[in-house]
Structure formats: structure tokens, C-alpha cells
C-alpha positions as CSV (number, residue, x, y, z in Angstrom):
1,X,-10.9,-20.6,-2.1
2,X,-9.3,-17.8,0.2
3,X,-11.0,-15.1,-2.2
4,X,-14.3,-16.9,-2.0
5,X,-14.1,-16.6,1.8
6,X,-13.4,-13.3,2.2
7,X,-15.6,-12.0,-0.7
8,X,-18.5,-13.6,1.3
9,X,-17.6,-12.1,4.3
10,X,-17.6,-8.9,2.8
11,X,-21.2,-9.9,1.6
12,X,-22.2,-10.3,4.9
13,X,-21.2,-7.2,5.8
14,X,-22.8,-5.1,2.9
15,X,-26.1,-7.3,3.8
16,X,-25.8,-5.6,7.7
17,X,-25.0,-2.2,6.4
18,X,-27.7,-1.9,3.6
19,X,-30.5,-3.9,6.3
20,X,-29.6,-1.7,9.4
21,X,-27.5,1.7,8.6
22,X,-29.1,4.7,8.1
23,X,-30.4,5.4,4.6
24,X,-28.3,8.8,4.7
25,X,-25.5,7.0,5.4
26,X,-26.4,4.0,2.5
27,X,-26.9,6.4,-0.3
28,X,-23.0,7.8,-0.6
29,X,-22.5,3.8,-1.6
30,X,-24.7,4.5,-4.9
31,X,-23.2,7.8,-5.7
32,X,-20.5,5.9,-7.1
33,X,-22.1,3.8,-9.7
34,X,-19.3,1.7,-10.3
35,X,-19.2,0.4,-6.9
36,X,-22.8,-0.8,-7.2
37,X,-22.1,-2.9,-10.5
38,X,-19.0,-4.3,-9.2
39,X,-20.2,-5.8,-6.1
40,X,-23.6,-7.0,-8.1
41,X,-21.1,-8.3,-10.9
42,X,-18.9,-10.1,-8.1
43,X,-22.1,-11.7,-6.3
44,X,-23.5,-13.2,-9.5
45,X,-20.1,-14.7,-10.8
46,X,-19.7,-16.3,-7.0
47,X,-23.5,-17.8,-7.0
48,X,-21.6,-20.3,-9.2
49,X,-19.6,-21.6,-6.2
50,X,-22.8,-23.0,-5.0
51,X,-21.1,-22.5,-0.9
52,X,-24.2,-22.9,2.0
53,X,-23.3,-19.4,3.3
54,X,-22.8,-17.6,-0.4
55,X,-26.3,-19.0,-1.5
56,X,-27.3,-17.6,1.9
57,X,-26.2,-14.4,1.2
58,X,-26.2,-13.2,-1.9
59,X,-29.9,-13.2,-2.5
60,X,-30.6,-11.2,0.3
61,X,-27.4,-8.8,-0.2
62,X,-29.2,-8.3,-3.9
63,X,-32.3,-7.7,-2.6
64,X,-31.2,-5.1,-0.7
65,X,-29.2,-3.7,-3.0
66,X,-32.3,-3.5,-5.5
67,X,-34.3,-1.5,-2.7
68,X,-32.0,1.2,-2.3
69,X,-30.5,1.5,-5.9
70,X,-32.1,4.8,-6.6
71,X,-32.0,3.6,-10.2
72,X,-33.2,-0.1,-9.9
73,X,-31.0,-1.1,-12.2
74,X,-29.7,-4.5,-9.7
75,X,-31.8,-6.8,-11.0
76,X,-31.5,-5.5,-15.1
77,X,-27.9,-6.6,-14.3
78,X,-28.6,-9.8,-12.6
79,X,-31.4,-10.9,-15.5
80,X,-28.7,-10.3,-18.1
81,X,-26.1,-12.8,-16.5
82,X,-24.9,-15.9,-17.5
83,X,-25.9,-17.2,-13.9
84,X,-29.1,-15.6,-13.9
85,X,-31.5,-18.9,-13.6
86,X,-29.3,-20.1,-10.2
87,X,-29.5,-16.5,-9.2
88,X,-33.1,-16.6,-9.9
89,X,-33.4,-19.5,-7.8
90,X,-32.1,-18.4,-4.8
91,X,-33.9,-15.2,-4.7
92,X,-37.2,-17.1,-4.5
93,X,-36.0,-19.5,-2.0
94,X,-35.2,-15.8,-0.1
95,X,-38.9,-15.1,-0.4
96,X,-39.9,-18.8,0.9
97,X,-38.3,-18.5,3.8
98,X,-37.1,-14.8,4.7
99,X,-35.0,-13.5,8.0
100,X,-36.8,-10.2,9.2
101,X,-34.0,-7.7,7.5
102,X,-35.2,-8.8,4.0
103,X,-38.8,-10.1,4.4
104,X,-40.5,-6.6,3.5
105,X,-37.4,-5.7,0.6
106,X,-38.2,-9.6,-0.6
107,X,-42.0,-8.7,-1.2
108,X,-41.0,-5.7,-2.7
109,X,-38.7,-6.7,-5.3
110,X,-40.9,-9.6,-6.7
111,X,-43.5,-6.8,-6.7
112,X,-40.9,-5.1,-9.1
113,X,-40.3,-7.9,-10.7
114,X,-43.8,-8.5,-11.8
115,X,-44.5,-4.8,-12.6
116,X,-41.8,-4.4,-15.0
117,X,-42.7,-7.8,-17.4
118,X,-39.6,-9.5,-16.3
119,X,-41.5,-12.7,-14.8
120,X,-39.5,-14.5,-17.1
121,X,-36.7,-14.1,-15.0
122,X,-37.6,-17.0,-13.0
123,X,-38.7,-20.5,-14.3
124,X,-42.6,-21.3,-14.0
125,X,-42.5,-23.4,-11.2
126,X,-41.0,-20.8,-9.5
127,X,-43.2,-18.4,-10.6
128,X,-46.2,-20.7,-9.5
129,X,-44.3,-21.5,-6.0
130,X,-44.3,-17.5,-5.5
131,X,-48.0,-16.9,-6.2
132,X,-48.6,-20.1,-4.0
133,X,-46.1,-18.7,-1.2
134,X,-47.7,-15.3,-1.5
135,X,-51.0,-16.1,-0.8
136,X,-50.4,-18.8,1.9
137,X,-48.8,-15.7,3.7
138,X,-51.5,-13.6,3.2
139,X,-53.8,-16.0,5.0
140,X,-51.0,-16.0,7.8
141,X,-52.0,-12.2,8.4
142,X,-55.7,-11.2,7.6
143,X,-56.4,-10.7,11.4
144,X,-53.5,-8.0,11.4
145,X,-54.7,-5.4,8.8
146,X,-51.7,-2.9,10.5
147,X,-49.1,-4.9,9.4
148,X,-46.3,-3.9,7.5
149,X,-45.5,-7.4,5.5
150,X,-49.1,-7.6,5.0
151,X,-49.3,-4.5,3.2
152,X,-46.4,-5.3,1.4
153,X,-48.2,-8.6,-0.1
154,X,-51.1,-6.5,-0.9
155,X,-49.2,-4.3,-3.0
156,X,-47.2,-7.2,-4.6
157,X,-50.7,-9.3,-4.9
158,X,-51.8,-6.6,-7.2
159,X,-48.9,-6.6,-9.1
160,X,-49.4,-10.3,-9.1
161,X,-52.9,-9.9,-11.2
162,X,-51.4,-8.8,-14.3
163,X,-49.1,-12.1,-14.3
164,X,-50.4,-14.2,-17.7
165,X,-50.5,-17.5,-15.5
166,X,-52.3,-15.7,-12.6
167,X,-55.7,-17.2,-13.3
168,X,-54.7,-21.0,-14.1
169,X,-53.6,-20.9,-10.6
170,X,-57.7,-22.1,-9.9
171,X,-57.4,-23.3,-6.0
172,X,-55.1,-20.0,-5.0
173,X,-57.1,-17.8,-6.8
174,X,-60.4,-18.9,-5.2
175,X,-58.2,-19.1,-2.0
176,X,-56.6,-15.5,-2.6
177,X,-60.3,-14.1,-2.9
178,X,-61.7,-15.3,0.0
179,X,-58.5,-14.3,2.2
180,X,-59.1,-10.5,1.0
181,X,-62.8,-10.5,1.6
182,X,-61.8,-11.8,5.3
183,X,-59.4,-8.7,5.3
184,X,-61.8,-6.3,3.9
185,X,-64.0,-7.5,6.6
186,X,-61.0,-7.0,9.3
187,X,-60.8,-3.9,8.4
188,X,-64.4,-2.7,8.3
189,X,-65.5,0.6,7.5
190,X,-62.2,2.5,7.7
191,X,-60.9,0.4,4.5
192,X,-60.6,3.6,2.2
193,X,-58.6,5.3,5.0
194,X,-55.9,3.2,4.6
195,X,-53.3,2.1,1.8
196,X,-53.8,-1.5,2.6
197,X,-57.7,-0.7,3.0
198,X,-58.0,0.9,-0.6
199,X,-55.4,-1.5,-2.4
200,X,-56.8,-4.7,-0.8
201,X,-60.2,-3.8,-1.8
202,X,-59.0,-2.7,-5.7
203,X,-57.7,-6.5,-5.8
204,X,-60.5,-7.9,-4.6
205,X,-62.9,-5.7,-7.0
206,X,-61.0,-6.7,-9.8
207,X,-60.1,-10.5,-8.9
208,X,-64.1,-10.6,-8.5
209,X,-64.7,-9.7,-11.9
210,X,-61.8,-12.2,-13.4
């Protein structure tokens, strides 16, 4: 139980370093990649101690982990491990419900979740609770077309399309539509001079034609 406790305190402060030091500063860590899979291979096997503060932690200390891994090679690992459904778990719990130093790298990694096929990774009513989650929060921004998150679900949304259960989802896909048209709109005529302008209205364009 000592080694639990200090192995999540040294969670806690790999979460701080990767969410707030300098990327310069971040990237000696993955020079080494041995350090990377050990403290990836560490998290996973203590996700089985099931604490409050290491089921806390460890999803967002892999999420981060995954956004600066200049070979994205976190989550391979974590999909491959024998506690890969809890991990699974958590990490959409993470996108529920995240803090501000993971809600942009949250959005992200789902989005690279979903682009590489590896959906499978979490169970289908997880996968449904993410699409539902996804688009709830994209309703939660449309009158801020600037923003960062937003942008970030945009990106994910369209990742989102390709998903084989996507269209089942009936009242969040009609929901999802009219949420982007009302951004589109928001926006105005300056959509195709902006990344979130020109993705949003690719989704829409193709959601329309679904």
C-alpha cells in the first residue's frame, strides 16, 4: 500500500508537468523511450487498485501522455493490456466530466481514437455515452465559434462520422445537425476563413447527405 501511495503521487506530478511545463522542457521525457512505457506500464497495472485518487489520475496522466508522445504509441500500449476495459472506462469518465488541463487533450485523444479504428477499445455504451456527451457539449458552445474546446469537438465530430454506430444514434444525429447549422450561422460569412468555419461546415455537408 506504501508503493501505491507514492506511485500516485508521482502520477500527480507527471499529470502537472506534462499539463503546465513547457513543451521544450516535456519532450527530453520521450527521448528516452523506456521511460514512457514504464510509467504507461505502471499506470495500467495500478488502475487495478481501483483507489478514488488513482482512478482520478491516471486517465488524465494518459491522456496527456498520448498528446505529447511524438509517436502516439500510449494508447497501442494501454488497448493491449490486460486492464484495458477499466482503463477504458475511466478515460471516458475523463471526457464526461474534464478539469481544464485535460478538457482540450480529452477531445483530442477520442478524436484519435476514432481515426485510427480502435473504437473498440471502449464498450458500446461507452461509445454511445461519448457521441451523446460530445454533442451535448457542442450545443453548450455554438454561440462561441472562437473557442478552443469547441474546435476541438468539431474536429473530433468529424472523426466521429466515420464511427459504424454513428447513424443509429437517430435523436443526436438530428440534434448534432441542427447544433452545426446554428454554428454555421454564428459564424456567418467568414466560415471558410476559419478551421472551425471550414471543418464545421464539411460535417454538416456530409451529415446532411447521410
Amino acid at each position: 500500500e506504501i508503493a501505491v501511495v507514492a506511485s500516485t503521487k508521482c502520477i500527480g506530478l507527471l499529470v502537472e508537468l506534462l499539463g503546465r511545463a513547457p513543451k521544450q522542457q516535456i519532450s527530453t521525457f520521450f527521448q528516452e523511450r523506456k521511460y514512457v512505457d514504464t510509467a504507461v506500464d505502471t499506470m495500467c497495472e495500478l488502475i487495478e487498485h481501483q483507489y478514488p485518487t488513482i482512478m482520478n489520475l491516471v486517465p488524465r496522466a494518459l491522456t496527456l501522455l498520448q498528446l505529447h508522445d511524438p509517436m502516439k504509441q500510449v494508447m497501442e500500449k494501454v488497448a493491449q493490456h490486460k486492464h484495458a476495459g477499466l482503463l477504458s472506462e475511466v478515460i471516458a469518465k475523463v471526457f464526461l466530466k474534464p478539469d481544464k488541463l485535460v478538457e482540450i487533450p480529452i477531445i483530442k485523444l477520442i478524436q484519435e481514437i476514432f481515426d485510427s479504428g480502435n473504437e473498440g477499445l471502449f464498450a458500446h455504451s461507452d461509445q454511445l455515452m461519448l457521441f451523446q456527451i460530445l454533442v451535448q457539449k457542442l450545443g453548450e458552445l455554438v454561440d462561441f465559434p472562437g473557442d478552443e474546446v469547441l474546435e476541438a469537438l468539431i474536429v473530433c465530430y468529424q472523426s466521429m462520422i466515420e464511427w459504424k454506430e454513428y447513424t443509429y444514434e437517430k435523436p443526436y444525429h438530428t440534434q448534432g445537425i441542427s447544433y452545426l447549422e446554428d454554428l454555421l450561422n454564428n459564424i456567418g460569412d467568414g466560415a471558410s476563413a476559419t478551421r472551425t468555419g471550414r471543418t464545421s461546415k464539411a460535417v454538416f455537408d456530409k451529415l446532411s447527405a447521410m
